[in-house]
C-alpha positions as a Markdown table, in Angstrom:
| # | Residue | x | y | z |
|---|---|---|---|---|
| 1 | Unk | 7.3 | 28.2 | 24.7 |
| 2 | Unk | 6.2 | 27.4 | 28.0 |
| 3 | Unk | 2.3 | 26.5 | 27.3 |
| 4 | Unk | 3.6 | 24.7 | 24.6 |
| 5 | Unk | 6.6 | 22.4 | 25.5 |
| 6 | Unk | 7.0 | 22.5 | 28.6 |
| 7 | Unk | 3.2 | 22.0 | 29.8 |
| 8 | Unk | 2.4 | 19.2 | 28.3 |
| 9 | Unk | 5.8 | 17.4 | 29.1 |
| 10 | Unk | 4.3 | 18.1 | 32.5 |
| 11 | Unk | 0.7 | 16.7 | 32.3 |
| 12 | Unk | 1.7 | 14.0 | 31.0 |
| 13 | Unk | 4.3 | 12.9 | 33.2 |
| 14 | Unk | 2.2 | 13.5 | 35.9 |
| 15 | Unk | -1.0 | 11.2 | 34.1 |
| 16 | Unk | 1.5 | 8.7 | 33.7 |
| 17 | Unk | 3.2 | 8.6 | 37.0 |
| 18 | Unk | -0.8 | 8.1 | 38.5 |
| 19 | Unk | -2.1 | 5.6 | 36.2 |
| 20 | Unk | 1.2 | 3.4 | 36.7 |
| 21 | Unk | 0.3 | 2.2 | 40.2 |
| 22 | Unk | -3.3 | 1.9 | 39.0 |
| 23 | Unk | -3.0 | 0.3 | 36.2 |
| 24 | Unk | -0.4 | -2.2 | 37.3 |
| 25 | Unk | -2.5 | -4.0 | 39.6 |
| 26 | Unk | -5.2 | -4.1 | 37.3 |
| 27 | Unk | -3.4 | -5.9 | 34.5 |
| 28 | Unk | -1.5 | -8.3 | 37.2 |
| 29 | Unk | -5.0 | -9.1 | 38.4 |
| 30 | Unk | -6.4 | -9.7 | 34.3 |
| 31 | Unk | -3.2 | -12.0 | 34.5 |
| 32 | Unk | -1.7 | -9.9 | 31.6 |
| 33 | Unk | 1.2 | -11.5 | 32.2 |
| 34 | Unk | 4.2 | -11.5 | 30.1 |
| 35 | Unk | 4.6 | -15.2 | 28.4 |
| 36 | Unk | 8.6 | -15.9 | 28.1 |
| 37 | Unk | 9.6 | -18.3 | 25.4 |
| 38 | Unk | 10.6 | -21.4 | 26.4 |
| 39 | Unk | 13.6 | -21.1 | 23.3 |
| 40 | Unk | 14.6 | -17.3 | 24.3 |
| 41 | Unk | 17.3 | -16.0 | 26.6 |
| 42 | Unk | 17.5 | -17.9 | 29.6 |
| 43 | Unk | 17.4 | -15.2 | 32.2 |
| 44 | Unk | 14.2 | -13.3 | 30.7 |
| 45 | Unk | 12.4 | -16.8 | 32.3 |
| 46 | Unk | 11.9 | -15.4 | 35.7 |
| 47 | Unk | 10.0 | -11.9 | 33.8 |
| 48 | Unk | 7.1 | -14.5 | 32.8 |
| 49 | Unk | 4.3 | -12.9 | 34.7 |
| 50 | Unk | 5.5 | -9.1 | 34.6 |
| 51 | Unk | 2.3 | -7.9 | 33.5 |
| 52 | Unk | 2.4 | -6.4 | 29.6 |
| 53 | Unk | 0.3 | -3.8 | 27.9 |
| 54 | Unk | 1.7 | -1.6 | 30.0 |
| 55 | Unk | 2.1 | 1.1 | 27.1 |
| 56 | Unk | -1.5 | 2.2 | 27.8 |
| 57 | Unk | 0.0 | 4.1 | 30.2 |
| 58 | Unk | 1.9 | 6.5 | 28.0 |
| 59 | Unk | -0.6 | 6.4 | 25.3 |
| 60 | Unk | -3.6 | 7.2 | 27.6 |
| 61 | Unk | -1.2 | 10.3 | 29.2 |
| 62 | Unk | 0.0 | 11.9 | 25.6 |
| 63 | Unk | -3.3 | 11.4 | 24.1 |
| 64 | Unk | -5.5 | 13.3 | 26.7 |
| 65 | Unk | -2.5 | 15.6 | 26.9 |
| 66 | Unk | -1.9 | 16.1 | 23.1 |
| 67 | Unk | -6.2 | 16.7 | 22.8 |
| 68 | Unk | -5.6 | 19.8 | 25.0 |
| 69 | Unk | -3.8 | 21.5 | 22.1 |
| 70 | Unk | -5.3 | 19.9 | 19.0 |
| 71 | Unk | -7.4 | 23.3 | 18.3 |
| 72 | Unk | -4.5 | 25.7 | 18.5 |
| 73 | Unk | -1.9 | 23.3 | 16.4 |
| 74 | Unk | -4.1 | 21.4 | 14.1 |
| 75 | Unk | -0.5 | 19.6 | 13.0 |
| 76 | Unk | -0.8 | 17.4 | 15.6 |
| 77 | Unk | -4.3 | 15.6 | 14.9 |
| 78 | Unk | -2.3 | 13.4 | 11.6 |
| 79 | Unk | 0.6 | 12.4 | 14.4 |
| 80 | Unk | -1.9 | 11.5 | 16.9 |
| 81 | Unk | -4.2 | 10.2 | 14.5 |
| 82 | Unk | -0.9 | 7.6 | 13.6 |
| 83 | Unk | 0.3 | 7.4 | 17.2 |
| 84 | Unk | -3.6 | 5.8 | 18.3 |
| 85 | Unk | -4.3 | 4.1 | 15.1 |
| 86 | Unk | -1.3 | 1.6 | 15.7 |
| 87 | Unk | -1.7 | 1.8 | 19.4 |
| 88 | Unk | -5.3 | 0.6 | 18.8 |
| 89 | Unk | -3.9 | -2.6 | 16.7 |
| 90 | Unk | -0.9 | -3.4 | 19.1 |
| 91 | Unk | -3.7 | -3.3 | 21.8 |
| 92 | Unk | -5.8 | -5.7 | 20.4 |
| 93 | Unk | -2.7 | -7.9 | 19.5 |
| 94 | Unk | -1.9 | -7.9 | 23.1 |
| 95 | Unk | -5.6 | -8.8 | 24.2 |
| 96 | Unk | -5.6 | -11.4 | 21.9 |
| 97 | Unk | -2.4 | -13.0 | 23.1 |
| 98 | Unk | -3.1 | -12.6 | 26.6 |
| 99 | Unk | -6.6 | -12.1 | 27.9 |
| 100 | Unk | -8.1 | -14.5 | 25.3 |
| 101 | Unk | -4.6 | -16.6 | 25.4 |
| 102 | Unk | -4.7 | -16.6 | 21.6 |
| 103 | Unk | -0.5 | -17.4 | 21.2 |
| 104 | Unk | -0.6 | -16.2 | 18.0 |
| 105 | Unk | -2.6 | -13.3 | 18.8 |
| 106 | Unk | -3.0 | -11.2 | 15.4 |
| 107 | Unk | -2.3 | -12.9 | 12.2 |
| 108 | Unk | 0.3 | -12.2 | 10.2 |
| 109 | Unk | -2.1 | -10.9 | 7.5 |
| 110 | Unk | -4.4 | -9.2 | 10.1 |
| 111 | Unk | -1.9 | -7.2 | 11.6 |
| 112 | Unk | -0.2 | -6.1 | 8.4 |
| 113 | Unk | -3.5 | -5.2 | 6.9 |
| 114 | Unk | -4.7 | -3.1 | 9.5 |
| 115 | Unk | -1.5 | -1.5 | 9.3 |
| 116 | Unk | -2.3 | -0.5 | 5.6 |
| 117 | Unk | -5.6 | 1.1 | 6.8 |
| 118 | Unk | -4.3 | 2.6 | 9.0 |
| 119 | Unk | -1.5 | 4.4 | 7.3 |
| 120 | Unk | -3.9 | 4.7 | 4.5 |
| 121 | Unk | -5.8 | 7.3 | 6.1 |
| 122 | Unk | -3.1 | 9.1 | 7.9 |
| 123 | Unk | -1.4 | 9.4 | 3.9 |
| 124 | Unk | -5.2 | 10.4 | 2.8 |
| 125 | Unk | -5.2 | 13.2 | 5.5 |
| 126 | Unk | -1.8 | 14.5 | 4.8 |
| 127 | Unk | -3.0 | 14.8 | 1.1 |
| 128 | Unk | -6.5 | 16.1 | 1.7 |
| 129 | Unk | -6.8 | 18.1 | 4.9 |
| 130 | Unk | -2.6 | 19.6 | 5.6 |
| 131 | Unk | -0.3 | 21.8 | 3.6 |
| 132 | Unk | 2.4 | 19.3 | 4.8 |
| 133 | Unk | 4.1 | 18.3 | 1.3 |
| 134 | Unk | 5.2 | 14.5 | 0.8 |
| 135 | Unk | 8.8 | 16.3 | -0.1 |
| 136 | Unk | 11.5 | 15.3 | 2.3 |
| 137 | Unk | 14.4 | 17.6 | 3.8 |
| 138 | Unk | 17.7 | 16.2 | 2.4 |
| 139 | Unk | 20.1 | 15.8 | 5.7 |
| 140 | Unk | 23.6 | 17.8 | 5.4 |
| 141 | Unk | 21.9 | 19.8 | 2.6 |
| 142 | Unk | 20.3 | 22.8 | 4.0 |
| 143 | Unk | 16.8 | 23.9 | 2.4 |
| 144 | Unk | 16.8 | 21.3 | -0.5 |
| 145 | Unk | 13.9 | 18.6 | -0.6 |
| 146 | Unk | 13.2 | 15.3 | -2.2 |
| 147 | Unk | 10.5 | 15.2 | -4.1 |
| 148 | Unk | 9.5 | 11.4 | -5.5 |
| 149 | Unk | 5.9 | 12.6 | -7.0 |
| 150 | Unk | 3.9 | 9.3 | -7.1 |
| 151 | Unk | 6.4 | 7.4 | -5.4 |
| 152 | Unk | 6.3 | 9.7 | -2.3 |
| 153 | Unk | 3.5 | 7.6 | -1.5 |
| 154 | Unk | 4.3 | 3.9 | -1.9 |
| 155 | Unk | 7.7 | 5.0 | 0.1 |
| 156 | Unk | 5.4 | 6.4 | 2.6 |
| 157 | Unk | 3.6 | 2.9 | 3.8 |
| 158 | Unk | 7.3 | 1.6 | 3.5 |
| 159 | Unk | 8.5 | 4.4 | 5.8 |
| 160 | Unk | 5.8 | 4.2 | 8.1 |
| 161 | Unk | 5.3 | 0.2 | 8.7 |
| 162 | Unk | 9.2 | -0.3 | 8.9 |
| 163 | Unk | 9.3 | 2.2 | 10.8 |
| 164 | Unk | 6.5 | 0.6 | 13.3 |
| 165 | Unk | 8.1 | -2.6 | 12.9 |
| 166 | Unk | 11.5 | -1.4 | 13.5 |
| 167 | Unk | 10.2 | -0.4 | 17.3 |
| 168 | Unk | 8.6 | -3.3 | 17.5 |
| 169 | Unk | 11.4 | -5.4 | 17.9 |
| 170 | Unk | 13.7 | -3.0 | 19.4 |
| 171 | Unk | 11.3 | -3.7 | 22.2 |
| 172 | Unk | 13.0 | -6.6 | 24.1 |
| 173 | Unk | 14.6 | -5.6 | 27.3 |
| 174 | Unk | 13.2 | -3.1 | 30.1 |
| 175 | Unk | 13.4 | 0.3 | 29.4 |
| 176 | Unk | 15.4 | -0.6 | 25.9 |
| 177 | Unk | 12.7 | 0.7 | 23.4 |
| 178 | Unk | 11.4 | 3.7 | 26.0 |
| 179 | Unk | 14.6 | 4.5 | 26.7 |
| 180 | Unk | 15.6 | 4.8 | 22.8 |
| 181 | Unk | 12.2 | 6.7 | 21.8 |
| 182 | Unk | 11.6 | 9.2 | 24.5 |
| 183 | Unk | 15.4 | 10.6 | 23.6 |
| 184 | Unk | 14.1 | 10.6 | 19.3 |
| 185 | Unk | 11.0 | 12.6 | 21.0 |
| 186 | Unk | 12.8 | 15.2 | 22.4 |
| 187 | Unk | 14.9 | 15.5 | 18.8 |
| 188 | Unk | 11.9 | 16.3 | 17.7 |
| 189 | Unk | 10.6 | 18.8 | 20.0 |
| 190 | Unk | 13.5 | 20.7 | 19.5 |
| 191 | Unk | 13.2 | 20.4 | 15.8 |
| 192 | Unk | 9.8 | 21.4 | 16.0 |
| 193 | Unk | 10.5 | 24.4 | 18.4 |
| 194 | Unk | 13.2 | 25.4 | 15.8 |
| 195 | Unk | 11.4 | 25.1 | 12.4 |
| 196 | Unk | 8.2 | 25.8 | 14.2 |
| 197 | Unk | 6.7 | 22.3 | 12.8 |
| 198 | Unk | 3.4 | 22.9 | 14.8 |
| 199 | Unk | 3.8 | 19.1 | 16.8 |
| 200 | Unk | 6.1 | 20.1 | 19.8 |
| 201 | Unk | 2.7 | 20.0 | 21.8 |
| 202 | Unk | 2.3 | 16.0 | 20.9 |
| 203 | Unk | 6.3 | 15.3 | 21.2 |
| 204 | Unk | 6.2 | 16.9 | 24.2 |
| 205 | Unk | 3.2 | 14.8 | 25.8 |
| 206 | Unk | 5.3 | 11.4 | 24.7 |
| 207 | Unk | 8.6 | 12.7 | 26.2 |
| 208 | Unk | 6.4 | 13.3 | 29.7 |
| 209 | Unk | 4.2 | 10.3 | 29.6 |
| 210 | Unk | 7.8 | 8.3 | 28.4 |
| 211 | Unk | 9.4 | 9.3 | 31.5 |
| 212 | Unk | 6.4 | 8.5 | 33.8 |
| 213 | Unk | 6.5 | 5.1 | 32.3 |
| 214 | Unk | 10.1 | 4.2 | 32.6 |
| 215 | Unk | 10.0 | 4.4 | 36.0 |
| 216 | Unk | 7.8 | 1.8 | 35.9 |
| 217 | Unk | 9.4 | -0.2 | 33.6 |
| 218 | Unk | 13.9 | 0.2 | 33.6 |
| 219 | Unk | 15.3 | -3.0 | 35.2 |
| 220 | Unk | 13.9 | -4.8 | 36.8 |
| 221 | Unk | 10.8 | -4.1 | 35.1 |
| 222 | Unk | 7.4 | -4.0 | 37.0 |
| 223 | Unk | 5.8 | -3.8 | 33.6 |
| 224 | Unk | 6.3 | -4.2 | 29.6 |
| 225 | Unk | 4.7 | -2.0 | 27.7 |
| 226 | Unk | 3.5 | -4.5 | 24.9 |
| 227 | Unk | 2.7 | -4.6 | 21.3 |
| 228 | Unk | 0.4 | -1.6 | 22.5 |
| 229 | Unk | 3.2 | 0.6 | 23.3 |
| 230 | Unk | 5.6 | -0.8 | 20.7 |
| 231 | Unk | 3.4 | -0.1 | 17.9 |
| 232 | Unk | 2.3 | 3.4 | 18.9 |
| 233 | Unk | 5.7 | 4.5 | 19.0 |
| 234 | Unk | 6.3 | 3.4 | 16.1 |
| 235 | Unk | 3.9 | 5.4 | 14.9 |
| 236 | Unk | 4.4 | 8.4 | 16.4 |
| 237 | Unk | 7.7 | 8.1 | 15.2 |
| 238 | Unk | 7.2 | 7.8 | 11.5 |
| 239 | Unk | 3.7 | 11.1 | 12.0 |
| 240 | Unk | 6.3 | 13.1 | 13.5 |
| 241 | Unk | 8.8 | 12.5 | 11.2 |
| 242 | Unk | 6.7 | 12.8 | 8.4 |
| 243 | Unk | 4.8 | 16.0 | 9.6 |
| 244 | Unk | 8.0 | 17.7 | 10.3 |
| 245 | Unk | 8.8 | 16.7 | 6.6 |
| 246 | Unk | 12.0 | 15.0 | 7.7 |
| 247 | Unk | 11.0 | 11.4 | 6.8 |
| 248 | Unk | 14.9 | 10.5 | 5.7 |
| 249 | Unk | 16.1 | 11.6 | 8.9 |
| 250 | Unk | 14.7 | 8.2 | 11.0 |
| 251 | Unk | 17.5 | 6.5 | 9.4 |
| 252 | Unk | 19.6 | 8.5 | 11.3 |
| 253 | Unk | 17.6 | 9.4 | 15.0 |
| 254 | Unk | 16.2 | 5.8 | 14.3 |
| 255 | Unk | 19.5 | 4.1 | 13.7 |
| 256 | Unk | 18.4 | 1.5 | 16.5 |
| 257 | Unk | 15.5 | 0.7 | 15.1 |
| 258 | Unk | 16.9 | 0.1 | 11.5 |
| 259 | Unk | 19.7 | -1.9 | 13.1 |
| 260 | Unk | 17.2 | -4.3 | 15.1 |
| 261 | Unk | 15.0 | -5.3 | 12.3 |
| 262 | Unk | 17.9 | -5.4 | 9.9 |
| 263 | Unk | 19.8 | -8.0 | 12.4 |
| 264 | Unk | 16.2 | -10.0 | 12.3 |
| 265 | Unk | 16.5 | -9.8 | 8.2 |
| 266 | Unk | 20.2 | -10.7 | 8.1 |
| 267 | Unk | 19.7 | -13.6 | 10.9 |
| 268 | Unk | 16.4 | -15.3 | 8.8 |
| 269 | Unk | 18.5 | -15.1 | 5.4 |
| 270 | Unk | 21.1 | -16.6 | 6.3 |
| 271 | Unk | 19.7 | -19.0 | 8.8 |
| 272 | Unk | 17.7 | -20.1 | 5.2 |
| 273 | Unk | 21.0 | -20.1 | 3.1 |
| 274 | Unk | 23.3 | -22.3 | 5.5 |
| 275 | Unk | 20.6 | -24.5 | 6.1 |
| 276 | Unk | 20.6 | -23.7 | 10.2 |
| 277 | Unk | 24.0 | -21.5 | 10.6 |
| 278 | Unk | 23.4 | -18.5 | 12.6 |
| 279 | Unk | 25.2 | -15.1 | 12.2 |
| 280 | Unk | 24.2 | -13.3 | 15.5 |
| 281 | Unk | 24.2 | -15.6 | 18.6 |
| 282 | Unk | 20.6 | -14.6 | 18.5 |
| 283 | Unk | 18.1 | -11.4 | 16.9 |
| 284 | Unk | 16.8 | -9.0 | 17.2 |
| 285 | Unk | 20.8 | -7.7 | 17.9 |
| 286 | Unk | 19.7 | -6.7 | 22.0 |
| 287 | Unk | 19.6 | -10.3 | 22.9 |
| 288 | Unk | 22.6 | -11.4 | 20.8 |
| 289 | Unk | 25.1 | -8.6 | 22.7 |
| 290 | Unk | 23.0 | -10.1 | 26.1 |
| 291 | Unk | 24.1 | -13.7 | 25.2 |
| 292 | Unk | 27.5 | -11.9 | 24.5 |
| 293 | Unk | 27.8 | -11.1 | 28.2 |
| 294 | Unk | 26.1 | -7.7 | 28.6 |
| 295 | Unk | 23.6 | -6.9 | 31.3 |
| 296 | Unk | 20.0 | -5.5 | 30.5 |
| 297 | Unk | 21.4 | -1.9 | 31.6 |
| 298 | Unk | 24.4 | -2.1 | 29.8 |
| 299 | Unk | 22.5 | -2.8 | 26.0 |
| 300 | Unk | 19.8 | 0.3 | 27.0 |
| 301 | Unk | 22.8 | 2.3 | 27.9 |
| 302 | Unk | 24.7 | 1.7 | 25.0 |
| 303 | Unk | 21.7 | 1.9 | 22.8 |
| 304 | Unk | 20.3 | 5.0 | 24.0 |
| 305 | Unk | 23.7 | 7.1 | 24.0 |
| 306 | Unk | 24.4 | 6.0 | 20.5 |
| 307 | Unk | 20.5 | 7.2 | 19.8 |
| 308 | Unk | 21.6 | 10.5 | 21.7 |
| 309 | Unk | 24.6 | 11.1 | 19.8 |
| 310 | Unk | 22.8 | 9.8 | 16.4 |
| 311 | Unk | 20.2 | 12.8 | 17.4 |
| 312 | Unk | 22.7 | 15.2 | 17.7 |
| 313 | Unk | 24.4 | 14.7 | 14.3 |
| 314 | Unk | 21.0 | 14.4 | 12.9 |
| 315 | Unk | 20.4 | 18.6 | 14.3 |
| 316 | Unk | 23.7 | 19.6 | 12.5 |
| 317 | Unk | 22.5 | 17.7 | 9.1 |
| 318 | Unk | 19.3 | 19.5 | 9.4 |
C-alpha cells in the first residue's frame, strides 16, 4: 500500500515542489506571460504577465513518477498514455499562443483533430493490448455494467474530449481547476485501492505533483498552468475513469466540469436566440458568480467542497 500510494504521492510532490522555483523564472524570462482579455473580468487585468504553461510542472512530476511503476501495473501505461497525449497538444497550443504570439494559437480544427488521434489510439490500446472492457459500472447499482457494443466506442471520444474540454474551461481562476482535480484524483486512488483497478500508482503521482503545484499557483497565483495543464487533466480524468471502468461516474466526481462547459453551451444558445441577451452575467459559470460578488477563494472553495462531497456520494453509488 505504501510502495504503491503513498510513494509516489511523495515523489511527486517533491519533483514538483523543485521544478516550481525553476521553472518559474524560466517561463517569466521566455515572457510566457499570461495575455488577459481586454473584454474579460476586470480584475483578472493586473494577472497579464503571470507566466502560463505552468502545468509542465505537474505533468513532468507524475510522468517520471508514474514510469517508475509502469512494469509492475501495466494499467497505467493507457492513462498515462492519455494524460501526455493531451498534455502534448495543450503544450503546443500554449507555445503557439505565447512564444510564437500566434493569438489564436491552435485552430479550432487542429486542436480537435489531434484530439481524435489522440483518443484514437488510447481506444485502439484499450481494445488491443488490455482486458479492460468498454462496459461501464452502473452508479447506485452494485456489480451491474452498461454495455453499448459498438456504441461504446463513439461514446468513448464523446466521453473523453468533453471530458478534456470540460477542464479546460473550468480552468479560469487560480487554484480553481487544481483545486477541483487533485480532490477527483484522490477519488480515484481510493477507488483504485478498493477494486484494485491497477492505476493508484498514476492517481497517486497527480495528487502529489497537484499539491506541489498549487502552492505555486492558489491566489494570488505566481503561475497558470495553461492549456498544457488543462488538457492533461482532462485527460487523465477521462484514462482513469475509463480504466477503472467507471466512465458514468465523471458526471458525478466531474460535476464541475459538466457544469462549466454546460454554462458556456447555455450562454452561446441563447446569446444566438435573443439576438445579444445574456443568461449568466458571464461563462464559463466561475466568472459569472465573480461578477456576482465572490472572491477568487470563495468560487475554488465552493467549487472544490461541492467536488468533495460530489466524490463522496459517488463511493456510496459505487
Amino acid at each position: 500500500m505504501d510502495f504503491q500510494v503513498v510513494i509516489p504521492v511523495l515523489i511527486s510532490f517533491g519533483i514538483s515542489v523543485i521544478l516550481g522555483p525553476v521553472i518559474i523564472p524560466f517561463l517569466r524570462k521566455l515572457k510566457m506571460g499570461q495575455t488577459e482579455r481586454v473584454e474579460g473580468v476586470q480584475s483578472h487585468l493586473k494577472k497579464a504577465g503571470t507566466p502560463t504553461m505552468g502545468g509542465i510542472i505537474f505533468l513532468i512530476a507524475a510522468v517520471v513518477t508514474a514510469l517508475f511503476y509502469v512494469k509492475d501495473y501495466p494499467k497505467v501505461i493507457p492513462v498515462l498514455f492519455l494524460t501526455l497525449g493531451f498534455g502534448i497538444i495543450g503544450f503546443l497550443d500554449d507555445y503557439l499562443k505565447v512564444v510564437l504570439r500566434r493569438s489564436d494559437g491552435l485552430l479550432p480544427w487542429q486542436k480537435f483533430l489531434l484530439q481524435i488521434v489522440v483518443t484514437g489510439i488510447f481506444a485502439y490500446y484499450l481494445i488491443h493490448y488490455t482486458d479492460i472492457s468498454l462496459s461501464m459500472r452502473i452508479p447506485f447499482w452494485p456489480d451491474h455494467y452498461l454495455n453499448m457494443g459498438w456504441l461504446a466506442i463513439p461514446v468513448l471520444f464523446f466521453a473523453v474530449i468533453g471530458t478534456v474540454n470540460g477542464v479546460n474551461f473550468t480552468d479560469g481562476l487560480d487554484g480553481l481547476a487544481a483545486s477541483v482535480t487533485l480532490i477527483v484524483a484522490v477519488f480515484f486512488t481510493v477507488v483504485s485501492i478498493g477494486v484494485q483497478g491497477g492505476v493508484e500508482p498514476m492517481t497517486g503521482a497527480v495528487v502529489g505533483g497537484l499539491m506541489g503545484f498549487l502552492l505555486f499557483n492558489v491566489y494570488p497565483a505566481k503561475i497558470f498552468m495553461g492549456d498544457t495543464g488543462s488538457l492533461a487533466l482532462g485527460g487523465f480524468v477521462a484514462g482513469t475513469a475509463y480504466v477503472l471502468e467507471m466512465p458514468l461516474f465523471i458526471l458525478l466526481v466531474g460535476l464541475i466540469y459538466l457544469v462549466e462547459v454546460l454554462s458556456v453551451m447555455i450562454q452561446v444558445s441563447y446569446f444566438k436566440a435573443t439576438h445579444g441577451k445574456r443568461i449568466f452575467k458571464m461563462a464559463p459559470i466561475h466568472h459569472h458568480f465573480e461578477l456576482c460578488g465572490w472572491s477568487e477563494t470563495r468560487v475554488v472553495a465552493v467549487f472544490s467542497v461541492i467536488t468533495a462531497v460530489m466524490c463522496l456520494i459517488a463511493l456510496l453509488a459505487l
